[in-house]
MIROMAR-609717 format. One line per field, with one value per residue (C-alpha): residue number from 1; residue in one letter; chain; x, y, z. Coordinates in Angstrom, 1 decimal. Layout:
<rs>
seq = c(NUM ...)
type = c(a ...)
mol = c(A ...)
u = c(X ...)
v = c(Y ...)
w = c(Z ...)
</rs>
This chain:
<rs>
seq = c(1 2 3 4 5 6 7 8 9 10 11 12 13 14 15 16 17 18 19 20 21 22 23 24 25 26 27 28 29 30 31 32 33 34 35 36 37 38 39 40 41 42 43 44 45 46 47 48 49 50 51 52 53 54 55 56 57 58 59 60 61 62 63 64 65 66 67 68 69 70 71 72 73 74 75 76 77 78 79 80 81 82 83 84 85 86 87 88 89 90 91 92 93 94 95 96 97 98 99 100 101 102 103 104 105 106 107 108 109 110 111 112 113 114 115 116 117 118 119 120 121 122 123 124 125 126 127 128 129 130 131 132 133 134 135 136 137 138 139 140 141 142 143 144 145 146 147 148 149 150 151 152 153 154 155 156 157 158 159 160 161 162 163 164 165 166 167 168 169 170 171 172 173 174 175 176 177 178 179 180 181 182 183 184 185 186 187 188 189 190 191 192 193 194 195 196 197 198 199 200 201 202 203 204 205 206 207 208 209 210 211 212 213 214 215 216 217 218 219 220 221 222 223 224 225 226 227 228 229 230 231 232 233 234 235 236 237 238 239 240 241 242 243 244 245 246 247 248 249 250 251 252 253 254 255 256 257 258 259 260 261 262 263 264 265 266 267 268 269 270 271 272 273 274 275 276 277 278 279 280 281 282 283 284 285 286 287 288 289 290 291 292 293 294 295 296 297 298 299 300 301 302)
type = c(x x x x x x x x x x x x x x x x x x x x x x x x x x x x x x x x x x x x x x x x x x x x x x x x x x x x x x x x x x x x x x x x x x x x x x x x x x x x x x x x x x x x x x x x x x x x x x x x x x x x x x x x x x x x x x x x x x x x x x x x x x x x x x x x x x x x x x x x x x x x x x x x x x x x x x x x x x x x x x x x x x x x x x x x x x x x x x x x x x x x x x x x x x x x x x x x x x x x x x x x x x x x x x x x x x x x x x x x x x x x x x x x x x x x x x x x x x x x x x x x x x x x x x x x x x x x x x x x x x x x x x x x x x x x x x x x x x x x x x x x x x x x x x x x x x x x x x x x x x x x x x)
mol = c(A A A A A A A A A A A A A A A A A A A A A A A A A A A A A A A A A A A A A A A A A A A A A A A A A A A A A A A A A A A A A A A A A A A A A A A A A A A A A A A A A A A A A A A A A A A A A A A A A A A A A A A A A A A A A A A A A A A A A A A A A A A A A A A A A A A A A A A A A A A A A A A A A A A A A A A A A A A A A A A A A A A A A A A A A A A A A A A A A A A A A A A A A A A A A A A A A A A A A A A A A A A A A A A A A A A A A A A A A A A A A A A A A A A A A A A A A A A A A A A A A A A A A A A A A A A A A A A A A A A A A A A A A A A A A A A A A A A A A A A A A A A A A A A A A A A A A A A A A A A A A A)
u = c(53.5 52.0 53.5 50.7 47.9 46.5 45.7 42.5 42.0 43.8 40.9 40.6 41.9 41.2 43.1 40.7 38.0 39.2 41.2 38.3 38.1 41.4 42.2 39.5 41.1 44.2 43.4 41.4 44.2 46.6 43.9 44.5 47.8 48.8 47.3 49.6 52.5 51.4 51.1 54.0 57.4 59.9 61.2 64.2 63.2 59.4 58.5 56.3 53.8 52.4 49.5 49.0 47.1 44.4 41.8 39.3 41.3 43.8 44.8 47.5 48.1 47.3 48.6 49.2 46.6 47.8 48.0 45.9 44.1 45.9 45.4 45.4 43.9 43.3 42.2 40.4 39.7 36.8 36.6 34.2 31.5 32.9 33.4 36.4 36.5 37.9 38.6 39.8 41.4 38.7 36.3 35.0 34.2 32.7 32.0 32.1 30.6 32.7 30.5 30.8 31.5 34.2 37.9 36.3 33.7 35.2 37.9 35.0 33.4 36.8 37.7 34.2 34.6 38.6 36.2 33.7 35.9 38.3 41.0 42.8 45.3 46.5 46.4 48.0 45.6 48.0 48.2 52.1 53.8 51.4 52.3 49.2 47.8 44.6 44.1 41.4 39.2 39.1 39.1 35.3 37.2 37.8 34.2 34.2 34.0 33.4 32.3 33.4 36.5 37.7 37.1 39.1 41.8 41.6 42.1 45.0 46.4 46.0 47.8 50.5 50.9 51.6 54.2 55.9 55.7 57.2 59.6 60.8 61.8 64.7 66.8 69.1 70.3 68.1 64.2 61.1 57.5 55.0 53.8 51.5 53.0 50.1 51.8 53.2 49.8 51.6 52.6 56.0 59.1 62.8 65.8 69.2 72.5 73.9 75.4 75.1 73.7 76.2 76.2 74.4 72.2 68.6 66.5 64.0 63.8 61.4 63.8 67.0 65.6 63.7 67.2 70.0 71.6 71.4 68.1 66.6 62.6 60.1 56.0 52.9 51.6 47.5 47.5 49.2 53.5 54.3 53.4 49.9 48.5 49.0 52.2 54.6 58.0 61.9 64.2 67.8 68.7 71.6 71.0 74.5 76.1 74.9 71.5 69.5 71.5 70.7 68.3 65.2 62.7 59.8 60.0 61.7 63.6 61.6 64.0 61.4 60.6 64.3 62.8 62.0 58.3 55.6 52.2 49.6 47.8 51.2 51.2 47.9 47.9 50.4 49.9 50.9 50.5 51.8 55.3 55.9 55.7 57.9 60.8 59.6 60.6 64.2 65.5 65.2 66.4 69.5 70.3 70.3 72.6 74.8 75.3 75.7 78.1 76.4 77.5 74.9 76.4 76.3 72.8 71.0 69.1 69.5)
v = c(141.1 140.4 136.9 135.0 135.6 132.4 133.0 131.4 129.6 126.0 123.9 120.6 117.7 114.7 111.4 108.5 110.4 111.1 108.1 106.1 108.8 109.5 105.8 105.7 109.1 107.7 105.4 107.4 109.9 107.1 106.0 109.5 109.4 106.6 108.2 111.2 108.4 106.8 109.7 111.7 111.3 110.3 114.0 113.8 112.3 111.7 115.1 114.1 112.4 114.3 116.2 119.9 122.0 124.3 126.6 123.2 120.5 118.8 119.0 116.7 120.0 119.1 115.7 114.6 112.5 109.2 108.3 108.4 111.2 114.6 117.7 117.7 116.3 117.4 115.9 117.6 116.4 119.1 119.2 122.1 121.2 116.8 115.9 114.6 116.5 115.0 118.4 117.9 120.8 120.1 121.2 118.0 117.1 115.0 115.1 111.6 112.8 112.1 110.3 107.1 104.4 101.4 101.9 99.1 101.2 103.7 102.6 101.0 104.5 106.1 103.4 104.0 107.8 107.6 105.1 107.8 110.2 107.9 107.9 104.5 104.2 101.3 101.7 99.2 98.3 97.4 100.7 101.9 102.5 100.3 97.5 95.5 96.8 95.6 95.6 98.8 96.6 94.2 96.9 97.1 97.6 101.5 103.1 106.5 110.0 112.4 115.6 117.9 116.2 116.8 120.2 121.0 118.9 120.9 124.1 122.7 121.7 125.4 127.1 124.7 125.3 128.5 128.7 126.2 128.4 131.1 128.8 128.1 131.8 131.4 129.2 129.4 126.1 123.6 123.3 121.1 122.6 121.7 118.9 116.3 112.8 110.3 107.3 108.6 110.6 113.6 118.0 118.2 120.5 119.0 121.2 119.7 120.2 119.4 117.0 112.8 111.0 108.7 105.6 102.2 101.8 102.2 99.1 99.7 102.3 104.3 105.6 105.2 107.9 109.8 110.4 110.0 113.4 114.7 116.4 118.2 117.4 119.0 118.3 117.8 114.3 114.4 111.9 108.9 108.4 106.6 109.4 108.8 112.2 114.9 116.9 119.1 116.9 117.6 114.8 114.3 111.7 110.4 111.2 113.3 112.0 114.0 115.5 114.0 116.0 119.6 121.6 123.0 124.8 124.3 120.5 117.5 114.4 111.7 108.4 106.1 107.9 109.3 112.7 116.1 116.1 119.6 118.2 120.0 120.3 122.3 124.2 125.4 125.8 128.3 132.1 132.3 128.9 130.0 131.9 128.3 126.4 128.9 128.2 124.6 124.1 126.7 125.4 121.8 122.7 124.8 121.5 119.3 121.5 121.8 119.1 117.9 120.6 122.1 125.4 127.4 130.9 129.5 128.0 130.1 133.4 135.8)
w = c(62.6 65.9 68.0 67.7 64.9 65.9 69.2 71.0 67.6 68.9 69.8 71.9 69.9 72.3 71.0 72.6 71.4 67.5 67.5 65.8 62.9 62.8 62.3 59.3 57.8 57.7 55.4 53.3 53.0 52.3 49.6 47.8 48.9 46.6 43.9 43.7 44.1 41.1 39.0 39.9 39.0 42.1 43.5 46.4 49.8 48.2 48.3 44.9 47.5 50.4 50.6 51.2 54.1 52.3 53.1 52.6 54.3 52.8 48.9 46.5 44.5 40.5 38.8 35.1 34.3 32.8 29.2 27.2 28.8 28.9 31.2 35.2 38.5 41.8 44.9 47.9 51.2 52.3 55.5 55.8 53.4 53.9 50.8 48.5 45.2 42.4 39.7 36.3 34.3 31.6 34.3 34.6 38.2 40.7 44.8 47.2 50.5 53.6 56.1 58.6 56.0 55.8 54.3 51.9 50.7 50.7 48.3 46.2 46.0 45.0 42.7 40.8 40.7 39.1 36.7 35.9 35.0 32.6 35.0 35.3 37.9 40.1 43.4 45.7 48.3 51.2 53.5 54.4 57.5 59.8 62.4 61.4 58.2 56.5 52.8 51.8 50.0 53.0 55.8 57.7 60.9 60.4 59.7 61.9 61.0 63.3 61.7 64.5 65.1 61.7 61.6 65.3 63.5 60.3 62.3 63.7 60.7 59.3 62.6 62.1 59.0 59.3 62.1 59.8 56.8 59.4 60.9 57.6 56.8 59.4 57.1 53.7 53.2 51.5 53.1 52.7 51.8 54.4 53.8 55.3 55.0 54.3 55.3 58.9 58.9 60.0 58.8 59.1 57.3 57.3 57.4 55.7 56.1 52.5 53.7 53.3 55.7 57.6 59.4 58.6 55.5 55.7 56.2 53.0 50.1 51.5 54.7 52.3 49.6 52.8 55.3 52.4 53.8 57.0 58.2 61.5 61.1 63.0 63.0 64.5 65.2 65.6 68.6 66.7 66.4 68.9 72.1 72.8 72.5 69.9 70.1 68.5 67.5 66.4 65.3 63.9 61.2 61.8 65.7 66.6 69.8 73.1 71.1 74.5 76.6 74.6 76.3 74.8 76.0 76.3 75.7 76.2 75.1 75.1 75.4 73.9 70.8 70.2 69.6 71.4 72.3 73.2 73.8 72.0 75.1 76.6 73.6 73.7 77.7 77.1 76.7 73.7 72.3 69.2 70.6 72.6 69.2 67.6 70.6 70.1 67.0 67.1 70.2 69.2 65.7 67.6 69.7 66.6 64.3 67.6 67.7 64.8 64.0 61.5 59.4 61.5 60.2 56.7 56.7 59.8 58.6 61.4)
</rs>
């Protein structure tokens, strides 16, 4: 296999210019999101509640449908054709197109279409993992969708999906799928040890079930998480003594964020864009089992 299938294929993913819309699909991912959290049983580190990269957009895979209805449902972001399909395994199903509209509406719109189809499922309306969130049904702030936007970041999302998938190969011990976190809006895979997590307890259940044992985690923010701009990331939970010191390459330790950070735009910049991701993500995954003292001949596939 060639070094880079994807390359010329990473397009221009400007944060002030897709913040607007990617604010607005935040919350209508998280909308979705919470849907698949409510009708799946909990799995370890919430791996029952992410979404999934597809040849559309983004997908929650198939559901049980609650009682008393019986069968499956799936949930599609389209980002090629913009619409969310709602598919039952009845083959009953129903489109919402994706357009410039409220988080309010919307949730209204969603809300009607779950109706439609007999699906009843409760859906807390107070978005996760924000500093100052706003309730869907009350949110008129976010209201952008920028059509061309989402498509550049749905390409994105599909080359990093598969260097991860690749990436992933490299590993026995215990993996994550791919997956695209809703409430941190990010695609990230986390590598484990096997072993439990030490130190302090977390402040809330969500971190406590998410970094119980010891994980290396590696993603792609689109622009939001803290750096500013989108960019490639690697982080240790429990963070091992001297990890800011390791050197990686290409990247760097960013103090602030307690991570190693590639901008996108240093990844794409790059002659083969997806070769630098590739050393991205094992030289920051190398520092972190380093020095965490990790059982690299164990859990490393050579």
């Amino acid at each position: 296999m060639p070094a880079n299938p994807t390359a010329n294929v990473w397009p221009a993913l400007n944060w002030p210019e897709w913040q607007p819309t990617a604010d607005t699909l935040h919350m209508w991912t998280q909308i979705v999101g919470k849907t698949r959290l409510a009708l799946t049983p909990l799995q370890n580190h919430w791996w029952n509640v992410p979404l999934y990269v597809s040849a559309l957009g983004l997908t929650t895979s198939p559901m049980p449908l609650p009682a008393p209805k019986s069968g499956l449902l799936e949930i599609e972001f389209d980002f090629l054709a913009h619409l969310l399909h709602l598919r039952l395994s009845t083959g009953e199903a129903l489109s919402l197109p994706l357009r410039p509209q409220s988080v309010a509406s919307f949730f209204a719109e969603y809300k009607m279409a779950l109706e439609s189809l007999g699906i009843d499922v409760a859906i807390t309306p107070m978005p996760c993992e924000l500093a100052a969130p706003i309730r869907f049904d009350l949110d008129h702030t976010h209201a952008s969708y920028d059509r061309d936007a989402v498509e550049r970041f749905h390409k994105v999302l599909m080359c990093c999906d598969t260097l991860f998938k690749r990436f992933s190969t490299h590993f026995y011990g215990k993996i994550s799928p791919v997956h695209f976190f809703w409430g941190s809006f990010d695609l990230c895979v986390t590598r484990f040890s096997g072993r439990l997590a030490g130190g302090p307890p977390r402040p809330d259940k969500i971190q406590a079930e998410a970094y119980s044992h010891e994980v290396i985690s590696a993603g792609f923010w689109p622009g939001n998480g803290g750096f500013g701009l989108p960019a490639f990331y690697c982080y240790a939970a429990p963070v091992p003594p001297g990890l800011k010191e390791m050197q990686v390459h290409p990247g760097a330790w960013i103090a602030a964020l307690g991570e190693f950070i590639l901008p996108y735009d240093e990844a794409r910049g790059a002659p083969d864009p997806a070769a630098a991701i590739l050393d991205f993500l094992q030289s920051t995954y190398s520092a972190g089992a380093d020095a965490a003292h990790w059982d690299r001949a164990s859990l490393d596939r050579k």
